[in-house]
N, C-alpha and C positions, 0 to 999 in steps of 0.2 A: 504494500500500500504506500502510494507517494504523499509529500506535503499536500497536496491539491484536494487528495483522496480525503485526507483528516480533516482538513479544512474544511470541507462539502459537511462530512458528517457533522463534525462540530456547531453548523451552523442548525442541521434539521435536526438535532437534539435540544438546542436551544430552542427550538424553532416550535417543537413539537410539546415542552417545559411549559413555553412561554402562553401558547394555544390552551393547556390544560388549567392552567393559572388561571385566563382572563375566565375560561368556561364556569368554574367553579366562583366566580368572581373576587379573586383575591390578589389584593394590589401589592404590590411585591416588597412593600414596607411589610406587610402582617405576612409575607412568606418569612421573610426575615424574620421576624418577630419568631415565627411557627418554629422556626431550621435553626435557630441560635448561631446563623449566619449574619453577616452585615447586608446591609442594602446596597453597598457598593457591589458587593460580591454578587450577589444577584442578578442585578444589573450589567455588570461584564458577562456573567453568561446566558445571559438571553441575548444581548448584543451579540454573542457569537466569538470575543475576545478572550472566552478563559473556560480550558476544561477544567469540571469537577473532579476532586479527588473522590476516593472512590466513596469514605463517612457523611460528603456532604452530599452525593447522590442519593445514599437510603436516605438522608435525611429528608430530601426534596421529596424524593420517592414517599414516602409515608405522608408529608404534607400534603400530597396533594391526590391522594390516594391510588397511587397506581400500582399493577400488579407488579406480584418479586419478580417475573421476568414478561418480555413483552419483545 
């Protein structure tokens, strides 16, 4: 898999975080809030600028109720 490859994904993972957020109606301050992450952090990864490590993924993952795998 090249830079280009990661980059794509990284963007429809955000992409797809950020879709599930708005659905549920949770403004990304009270995801933070939810994830004992910052709002910056957040923010970079729905923008598409920053992978999750892998504690702050469950943690989204649970906020926002999505299945263990998918």
């Amino acid at each position: 898999m090249n830079e280009l490859q990661l980059n794509e994904s990284r963007l429809q993972i955000a992409a797809f975080i950020q879709n599930k957020r708005n659905e549920l109606g949770i403004s990304q301050a009270a995801l933070a809030e939810q994830t004992g992450m910052g709002i910056a952090t957040i923010k970079r990864f729905e923008s598409g600028k920053y992978w999750l490590n892998m504690k702050q993924y469950v943690m989204l993952r649970n906020a926002l109720q999505l299945p263990t795998s998918f």
